[in-house]
Steps between C-alpha positions, in 0.01 A plus 500: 500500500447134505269524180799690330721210591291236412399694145921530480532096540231447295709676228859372597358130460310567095795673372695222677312229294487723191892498512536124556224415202668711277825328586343128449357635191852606303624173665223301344591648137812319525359186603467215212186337634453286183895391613352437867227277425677301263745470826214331686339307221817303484534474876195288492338591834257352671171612498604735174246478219778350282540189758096453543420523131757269414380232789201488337665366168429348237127458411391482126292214277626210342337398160525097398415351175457133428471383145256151466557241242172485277612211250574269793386180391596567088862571632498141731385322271707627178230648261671881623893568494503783701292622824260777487472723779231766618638750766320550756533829705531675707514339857558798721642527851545776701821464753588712737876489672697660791857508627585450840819645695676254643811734590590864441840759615629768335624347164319194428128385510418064515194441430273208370305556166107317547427559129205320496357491846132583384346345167170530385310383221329819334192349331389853285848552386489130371323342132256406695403486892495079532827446293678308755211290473498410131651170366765516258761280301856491562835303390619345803816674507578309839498213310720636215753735773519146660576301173728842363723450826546162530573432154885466573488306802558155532312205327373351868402890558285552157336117537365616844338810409384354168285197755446785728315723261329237253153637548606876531285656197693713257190776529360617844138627505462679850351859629667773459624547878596148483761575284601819660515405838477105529693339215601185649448129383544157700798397286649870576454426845699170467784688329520776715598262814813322282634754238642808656402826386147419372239644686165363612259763370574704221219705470626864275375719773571271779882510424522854389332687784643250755641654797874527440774637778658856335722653794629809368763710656543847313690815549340782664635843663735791439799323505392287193492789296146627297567251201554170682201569686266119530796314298503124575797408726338125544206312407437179787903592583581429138665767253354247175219277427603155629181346299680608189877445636513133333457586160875692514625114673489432083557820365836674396313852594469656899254681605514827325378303184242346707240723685512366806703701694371746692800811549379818430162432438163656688261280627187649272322626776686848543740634304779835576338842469627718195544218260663572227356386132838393390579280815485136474255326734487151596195348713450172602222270466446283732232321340763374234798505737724753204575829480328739203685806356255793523487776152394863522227507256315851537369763758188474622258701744308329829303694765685855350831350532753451242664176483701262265325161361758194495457202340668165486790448245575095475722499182729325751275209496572314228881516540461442857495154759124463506455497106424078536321276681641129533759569215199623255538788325201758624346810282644861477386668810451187720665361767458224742338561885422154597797452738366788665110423568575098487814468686476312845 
């Protein structure tokens, strides 16, 4: 009798489950789970892939090129018009970056961008393994970036840094890391203590990978909605560049002719899911304290997935704010970053 009953429970309990699994089952057809996971990509958990890939961001290489002036002495001394230059390249880094959470709720994520917190020189991927090491020539452009912005200031002003920089040379013979890292000269050092804005070293690589604070605070969550997902509400508790914000003190424009300001835009490191080709995409770059307008260019396939290739569209550039530099004129497709690596 009790084998009966137990052989009778036994069968009660796997049509039970049978029932119930068939149930979930029709239940799960209805479920959208490509509609759920988006839910929680743009929730932005902790300890979700999405959050620990993206902590672990940006890494990459950076490539430099220097060009050295081979007619040096012909050009000083008049028998040459023009300088020759050989480029010399490339100088490779690699850099690795991260972001760090400073703050995080349902909507919003503040975090601080270290976008250079690792940099090393990568010897194989370079011209040559001892490049840093090799002596080159160079204009002294702090001599002439001195000269160029001081050329409107007073008399008293331009007879100072003319006794101040008597003996600078015009040409600069130095290694190659010297240049890159350690660009600095006594009578830069003078001038850096008394005219404001001039900085002491002005190595390329020194002031470009310099650590820099970038506070973002994007949107996150539900409530945001899918396509506002890791927009910029602030940048350091600024909706604009304020490097850039002087150049509209002289300018009849705002700020929608000048890319500095930062509404609607993503901060480059993650973007909405679904994009669509046809939707306009600003970044920003902090490196050159603007916005860019991104340009759906083709479809292309990564790792089996399907994905659209953007690219940057800067037709804006030369009817925009940053299409001069001191009043001068610059090329189709440049624009002027100096306030942003320079600026005190």
């Amino acid at each position: 009798m009790t084998e009966n009953k137990c052989f009778w429970c036994k069968v009660v309990t796997v049509t039970l489950l049978g029932a119930m699994s068939s149930i979930l089952f029709v239940l799960s057809l209805k479920v959208d789970y490509q509609w759920v996971l988006t839910q929680e990509h743009i929730r932005f958990r902790k300890g979700f892939p999405t959050q620990g890939n993206w902590i672990s961001s940006p890494y990459g290489t950076l490539k430099s090129y220097l060009f050295n002036v081979t007619n040096g002495e012909a050009f000083l001394n008049g028998t040459d018009s023009k300088i020759n230059v050989q480029e010399i390249g490339p100088i490779v880094y690699r850099i690795k970056g991260r972001n760090e959470i400073l703050n995080q709720n349902d909507d919003s994520v503040t975090y601080q961008k270290l976008r250079y917190d690792e940099i090393e020189f990568d010897p194989d991927a370079s011209c040559a393994p001892d490049i840093l090491n090799q002596t080159v020539i160079l204009p002294n452009f702090i001599l002439f970036g001195t000269a160029a912005k001081l050329h409107d200031w007073v008399f008293l002003v331009r007879y100072a840094f003319n006794a101040i920089t008597v003996k600078e040379p015009a040409l600069i013979k130095q290694t190659i890391n010297y240049f890159l890292w350690n660009f600095t000269t006594p009578a830069l050092n003078s001038l850096s203590s008394y005219v404001p804005n001039i900085v002491s070293n002005c190595g390329m690589l020194h002031n470009a990978l310099k650590k820099k604070e970038e506070i973002y605070n994007v949107k996150i969550g539900t409530k945001n909605g899918i396509e506002n997902f890791f927009k910029v509400n602030n940048l350091n508790n600024k909706t604009y560049f304020p490097e850039q914000s002087n150049r509209l003190k002289n300018s009849k424009h705002d700020y929608q002719y000048c890319p500095i300001d930062l509404a609607e835009t993503f901060d480059n490191s993650l973007f909405t899911p679904y994009l669509d080709p046809l939707r306009e995409i600003n970044i920003i770059a902090g490196e050159a304290c603007r916005t860019h307008r991104l340009n759906y260019v083709d479809i292309v396939k990564h790792l089996g997935f399907t994905g659209y290739r953007f690219a940057i569209n800067d037709d804006s550039v030369g009817s925009s704010c940053l299409d001069n530099a001191m009043g001068i004129k610059l090329h189709k497709g440049m624009f002027d970053v100096s306030k942003c690596l320079f600026s005190k």
